[in-house]
C-alpha positions, -999 to +999 in steps of 0.1 A: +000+000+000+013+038-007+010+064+014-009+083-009-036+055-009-046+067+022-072+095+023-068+124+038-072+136+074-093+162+082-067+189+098-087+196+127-112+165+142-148+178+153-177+159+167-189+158+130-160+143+116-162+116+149-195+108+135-184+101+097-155+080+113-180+059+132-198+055+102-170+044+082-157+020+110-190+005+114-203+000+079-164-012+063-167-039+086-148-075+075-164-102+063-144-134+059-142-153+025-123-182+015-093-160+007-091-141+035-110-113+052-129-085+028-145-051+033-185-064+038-187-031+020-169-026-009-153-058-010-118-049-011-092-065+011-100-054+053-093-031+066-105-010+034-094+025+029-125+037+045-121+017+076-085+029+077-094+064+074-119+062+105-097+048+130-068+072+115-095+101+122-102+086+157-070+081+169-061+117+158-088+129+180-071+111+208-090+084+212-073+045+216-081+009+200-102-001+230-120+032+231-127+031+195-139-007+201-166+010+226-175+034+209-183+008+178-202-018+195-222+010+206-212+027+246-208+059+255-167+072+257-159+109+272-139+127+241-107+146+246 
C-alpha cells in the first residue's frame, strides 16, 4: 500500500468528523471469505481504505483501540 492510498485527514477533528469515522468504522466492517477477510462493503481486502481512514480520524482525535472498540459496538466514551 502507498501512502498516498490513504485519504486524507481532516486537519482539525470535530464531533462531525467523529461521527463520519464511526460510520466508516462500522459500515467497512470484515467479512471473511475463503481467501481471507474482505470489506462487507466494498469488497476490497479489510481493513479497506474507509475503515482505515476512521480509525486514523479517531485516533487523531485522541482516542485508543479499545475506546474506539466501545465506541463501535455502541457505549458511550468521554472525548478529549
Amino acid at each position: 500500500m502507498e501512502p498516498s492510498d490513504e485519504l486524507p485527514l481532516p486537519p482539525y477533528v470535530t464531533k462531525e468528523d467523529v461521527v463520519f469515522a464511526l460510520r466508516a468504522i462500522r459500515v467497512h466492517t470484515a467479512e471473511q471469505r475463503a481467501d481471507g477477510e474482505h470489506c462487507r462493503k466494498d469488497g476490497a481486502r479489510h481493513p479497506c481504505r474507509l475503515h482505515r481512514w476512521g480509525r486514523r480520524v479517531l485516533h487523531q482525535r485522541g482516542l485508543t483501540d479499545g475506546q474506539i472498540q466501545t465506541l463501535v459496538d455502541g457505549g458511550a466514551v468521554v472525548l478529549p
